[in-house]
Steps between C-alpha positions, in 0.01 A plus 500: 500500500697232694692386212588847477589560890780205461642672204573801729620276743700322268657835312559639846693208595673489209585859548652430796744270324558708186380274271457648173133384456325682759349760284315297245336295778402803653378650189314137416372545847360850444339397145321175704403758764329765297290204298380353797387831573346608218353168450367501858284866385379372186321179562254462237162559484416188358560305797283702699208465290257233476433379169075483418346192374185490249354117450868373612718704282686787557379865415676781404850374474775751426842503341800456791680775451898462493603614856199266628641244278862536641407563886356111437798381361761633770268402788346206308133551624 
């Protein structure tokens, strides 16, 4: 949310000096906005869960699904 506060800052200022590249900054800096928001709702579940041990291995595992699987890769957790 940060790196998309400076784009506003940066496409306002840019604005102001009627450069012609204030509006895709501002539009990159709405698309970083709303993932860091959405992101921010949808933590997943798996990293609130404890996994359960039987005799030192691992029980029940399940299959990451693909929105779990990308969540880890943009936040690399």
């Amino acid at each position: 949310m940060l790196v998309a506060f400076a784009l506003v800052v940066a496409a306002w200022l840019m604005r102001n000096f009627r450069v012609a590249l204030w509006q895709p900054v501002a539009v990159a800096a709405l698309v970083i906005f709303l993932l860091a928001l959405i992101t921010s709702f949808g933590r997943p579940s798996t990293m609130t869960q404890r996994q359960v041990y039987w005799r030192g291995r691992v029980v029940g595992e399940r299959r990451i699904p693909w929105w779990e699987r990308f969540y880890r890769w943009l936040y690399r957790r």
